[in-house]
C-alpha positions as CSV (number, residue, x, y, z in Angstrom):
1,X,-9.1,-18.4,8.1
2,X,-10.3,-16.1,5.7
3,X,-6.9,-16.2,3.5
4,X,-5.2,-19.7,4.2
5,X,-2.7,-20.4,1.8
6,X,-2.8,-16.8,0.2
7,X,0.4,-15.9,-1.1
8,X,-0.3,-11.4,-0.5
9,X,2.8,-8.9,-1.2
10,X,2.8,-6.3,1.0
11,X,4.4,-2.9,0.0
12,X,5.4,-0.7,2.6
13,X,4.9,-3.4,5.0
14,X,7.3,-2.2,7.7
15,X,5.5,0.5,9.2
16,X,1.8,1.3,10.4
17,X,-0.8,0.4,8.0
18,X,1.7,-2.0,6.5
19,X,2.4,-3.7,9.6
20,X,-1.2,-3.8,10.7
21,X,-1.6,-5.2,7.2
22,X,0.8,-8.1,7.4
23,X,0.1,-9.2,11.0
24,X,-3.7,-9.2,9.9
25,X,-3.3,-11.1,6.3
26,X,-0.7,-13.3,8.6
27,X,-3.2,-14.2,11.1
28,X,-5.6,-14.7,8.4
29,X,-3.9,-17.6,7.5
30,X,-2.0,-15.6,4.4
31,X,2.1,-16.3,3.5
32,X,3.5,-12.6,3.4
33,X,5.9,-11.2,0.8
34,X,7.0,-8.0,2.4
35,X,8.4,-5.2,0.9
36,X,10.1,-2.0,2.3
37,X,12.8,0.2,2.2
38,X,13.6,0.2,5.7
39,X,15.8,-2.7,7.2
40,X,13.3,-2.8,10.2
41,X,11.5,-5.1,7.7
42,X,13.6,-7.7,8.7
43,X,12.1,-7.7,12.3
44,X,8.7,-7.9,11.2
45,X,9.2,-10.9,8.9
46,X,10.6,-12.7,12.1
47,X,8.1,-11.8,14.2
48,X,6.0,-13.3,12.1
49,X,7.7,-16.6,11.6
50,X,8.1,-16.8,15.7
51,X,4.7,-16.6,15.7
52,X,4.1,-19.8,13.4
53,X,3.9,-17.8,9.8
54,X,5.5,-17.8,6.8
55,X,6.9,-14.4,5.8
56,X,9.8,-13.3,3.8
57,X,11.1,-9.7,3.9
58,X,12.8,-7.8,0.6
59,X,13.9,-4.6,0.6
60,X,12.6,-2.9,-2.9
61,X,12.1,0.6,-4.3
62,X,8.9,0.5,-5.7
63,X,10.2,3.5,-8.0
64,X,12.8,0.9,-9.2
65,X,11.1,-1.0,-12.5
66,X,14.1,-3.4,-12.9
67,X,14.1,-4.5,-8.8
68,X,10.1,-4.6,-8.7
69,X,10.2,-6.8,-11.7
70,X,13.1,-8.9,-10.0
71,X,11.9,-9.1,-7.0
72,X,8.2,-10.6,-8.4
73,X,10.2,-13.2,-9.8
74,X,12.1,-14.1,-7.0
75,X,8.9,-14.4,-4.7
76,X,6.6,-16.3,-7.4
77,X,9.3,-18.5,-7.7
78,X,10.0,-19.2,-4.0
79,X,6.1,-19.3,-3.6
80,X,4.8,-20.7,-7.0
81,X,1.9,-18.2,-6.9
82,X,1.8,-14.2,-6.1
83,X,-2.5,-14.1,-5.1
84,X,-2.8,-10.5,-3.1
85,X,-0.7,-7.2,-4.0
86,X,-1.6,-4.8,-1.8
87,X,0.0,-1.1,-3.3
88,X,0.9,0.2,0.2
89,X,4.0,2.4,0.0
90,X,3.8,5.8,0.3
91,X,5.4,9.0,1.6
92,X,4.8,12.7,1.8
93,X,7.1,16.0,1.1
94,X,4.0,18.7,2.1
95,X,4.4,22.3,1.2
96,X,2.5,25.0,-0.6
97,X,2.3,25.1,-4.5
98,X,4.9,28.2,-4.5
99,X,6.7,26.6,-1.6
100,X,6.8,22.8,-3.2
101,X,10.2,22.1,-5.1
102,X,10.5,19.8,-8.0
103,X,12.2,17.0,-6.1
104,X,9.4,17.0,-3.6
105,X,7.2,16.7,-6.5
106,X,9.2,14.0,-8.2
107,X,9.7,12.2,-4.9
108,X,6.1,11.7,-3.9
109,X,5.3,11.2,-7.7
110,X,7.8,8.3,-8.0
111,X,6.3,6.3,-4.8
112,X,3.3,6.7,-4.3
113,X,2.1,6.7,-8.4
114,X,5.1,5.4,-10.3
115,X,5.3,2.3,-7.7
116,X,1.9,1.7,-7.9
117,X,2.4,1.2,-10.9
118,X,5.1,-1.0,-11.7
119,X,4.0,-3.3,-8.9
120,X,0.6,-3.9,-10.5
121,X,2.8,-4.0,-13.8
122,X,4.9,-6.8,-12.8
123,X,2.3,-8.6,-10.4
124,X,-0.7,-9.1,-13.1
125,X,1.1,-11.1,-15.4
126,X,1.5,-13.7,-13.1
127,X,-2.5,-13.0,-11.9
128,X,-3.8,-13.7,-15.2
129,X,-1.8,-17.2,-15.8
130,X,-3.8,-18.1,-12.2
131,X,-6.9,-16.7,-13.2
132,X,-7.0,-15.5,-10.0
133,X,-5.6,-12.2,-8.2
134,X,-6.5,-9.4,-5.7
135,X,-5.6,-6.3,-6.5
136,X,-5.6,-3.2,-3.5
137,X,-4.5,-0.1,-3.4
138,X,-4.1,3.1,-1.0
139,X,-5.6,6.3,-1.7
140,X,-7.3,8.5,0.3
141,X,-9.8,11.1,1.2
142,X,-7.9,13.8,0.5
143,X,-8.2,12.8,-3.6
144,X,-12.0,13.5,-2.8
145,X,-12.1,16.6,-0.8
146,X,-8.3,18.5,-1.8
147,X,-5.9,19.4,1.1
148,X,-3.9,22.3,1.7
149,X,0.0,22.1,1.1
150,X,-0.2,18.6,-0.2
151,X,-0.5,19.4,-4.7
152,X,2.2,15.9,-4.9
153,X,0.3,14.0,-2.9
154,X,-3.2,14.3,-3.6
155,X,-2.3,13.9,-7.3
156,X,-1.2,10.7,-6.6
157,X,-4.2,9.5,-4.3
158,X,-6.4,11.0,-7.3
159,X,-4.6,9.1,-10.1
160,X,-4.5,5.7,-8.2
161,X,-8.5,6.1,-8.3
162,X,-8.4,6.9,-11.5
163,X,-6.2,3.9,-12.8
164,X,-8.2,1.7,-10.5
165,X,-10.7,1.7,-12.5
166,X,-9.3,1.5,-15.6
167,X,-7.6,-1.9,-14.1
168,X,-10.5,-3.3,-12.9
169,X,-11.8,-3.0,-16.3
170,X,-8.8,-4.4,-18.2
171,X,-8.1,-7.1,-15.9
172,X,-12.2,-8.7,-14.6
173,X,-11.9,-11.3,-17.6
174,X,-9.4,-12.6,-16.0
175,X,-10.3,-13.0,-12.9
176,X,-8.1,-10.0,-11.2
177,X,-10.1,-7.5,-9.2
178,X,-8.8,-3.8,-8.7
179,X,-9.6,-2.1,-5.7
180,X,-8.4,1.1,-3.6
181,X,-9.5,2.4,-0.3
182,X,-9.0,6.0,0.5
183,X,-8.4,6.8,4.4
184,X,-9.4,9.5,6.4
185,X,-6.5,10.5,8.9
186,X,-5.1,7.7,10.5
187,X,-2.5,7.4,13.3
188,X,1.0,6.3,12.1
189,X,4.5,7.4,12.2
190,X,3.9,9.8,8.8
191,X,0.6,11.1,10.4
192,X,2.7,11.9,14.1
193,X,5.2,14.3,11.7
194,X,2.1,16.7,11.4
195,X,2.1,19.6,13.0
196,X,-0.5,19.8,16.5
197,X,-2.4,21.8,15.1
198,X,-3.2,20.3,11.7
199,X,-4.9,17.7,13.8
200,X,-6.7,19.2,16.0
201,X,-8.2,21.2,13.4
202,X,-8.9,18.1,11.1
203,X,-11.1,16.7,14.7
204,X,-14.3,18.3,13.6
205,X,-14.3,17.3,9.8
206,X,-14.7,13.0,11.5
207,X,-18.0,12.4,12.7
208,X,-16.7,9.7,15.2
209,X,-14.2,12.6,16.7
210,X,-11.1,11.1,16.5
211,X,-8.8,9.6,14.1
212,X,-8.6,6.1,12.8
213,X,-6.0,3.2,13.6
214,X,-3.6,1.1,11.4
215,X,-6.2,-1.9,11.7
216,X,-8.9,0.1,10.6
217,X,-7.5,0.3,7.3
218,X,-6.1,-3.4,7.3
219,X,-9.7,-5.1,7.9
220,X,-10.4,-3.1,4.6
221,X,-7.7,-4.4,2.7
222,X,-8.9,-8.1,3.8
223,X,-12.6,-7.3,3.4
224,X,-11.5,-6.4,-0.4
């Protein structure tokens, strides 16, 4: 087992690539720390420990500094280690730059950049007294190539490449790498909300012709 004994905190851990995320680090011999804002967490966590694994469920804000920072105490305590973050989380409020309102800016700003950050923020500390850590985060293609209607998001995706660097920098000497993986379009509950013909059109732009799967983008988060 590629990650026996692994303590790995799972943000957004409830849902698709989340979920595909856990049950793979789970089987992969890791202890999950899962994180979401949706109760349905719960039900994963026990899944898991029917199935013989070791899995705790919290539900956190990752906009929320003082929780985050809480709640990475409460699971290195209960675990003695935190080994794997895996920056997860996100949403999406699309709409056209003169369309887009500030909350939906603020919103998608909060998760899916702010919570990055103060994960990573309250996670390394811990890293760098183990000399040890594994740091992954979500981006995605569309921080590359620009999408229409999506100005919050793809400011996010850009800036977590852009601070991924700058942490694998900071944090080598001690051990920590910083990753991200940027995913084409991939079929989850958030991806289903788009409309028809958004993804038919987005067919021809993937060589293979159709869209990836939620364990797609887990095997990369264990690969890294």
């Amino acid at each position: 087992m590629r990650l026996k004994e692994k303590i790995a905190l799972i943000t957004g851990g409830a849902n698709g690539i989340g979920l595909a995320t856990n049950n793979r680090f789970a089987k992969e011999g890791a202890k999950i720390i899962l994180w979401d804002v949706s109760d349905k967490g719960n039900d994963v966590a026990e899944q898991l420990k029917k199935e013989g694994h070791e899995a705790v469920f919290k539900k956190v804000s990752v906009t929320n500094e003082e929780e985050v920072q809480q709640s990475v105490t409460e699971a290195w305590k209960h675990f003695g280690r935190i080994d794997i973050l895996i920056n997860n989380a996100g949403i999406t409020r699309d709409r056209t730059l003169l369309k887009m309102t500030k909350q939906e800016w603020d919103d998608v700003i909060a998760v899916n950049l702010t919570g990055v950050f103060n994960c990573t923020q309250a996670v390394v500390p811990i890293m760098k007294e183990q000399n040890y850590g594994r740091i992954v985060s979500a981006s995605s293609n569309v921080a590359i190539r620009g999408n229409f209607g999506q100005t919050n998001y793809v400011a996010t995706k850009s800036a977590i490449i852009g601070m991924t660097k700058v942490w694998a920098m900071e944090l080598g000497r001690y051990g920590i790498t910083a990753n991200c993986i940027a995913p084409g379009f991939i079929t989850t509950a958030m991806t289903d909300l788009m409309p028809e013909e958004v993804r038919n059109n987005s067919l021809p732009q993937i060589p293979l012709g159709h869209w990836g799967v939620p364990d797609d983008i887990a095997n990369g988060y264990l690969y890294l």
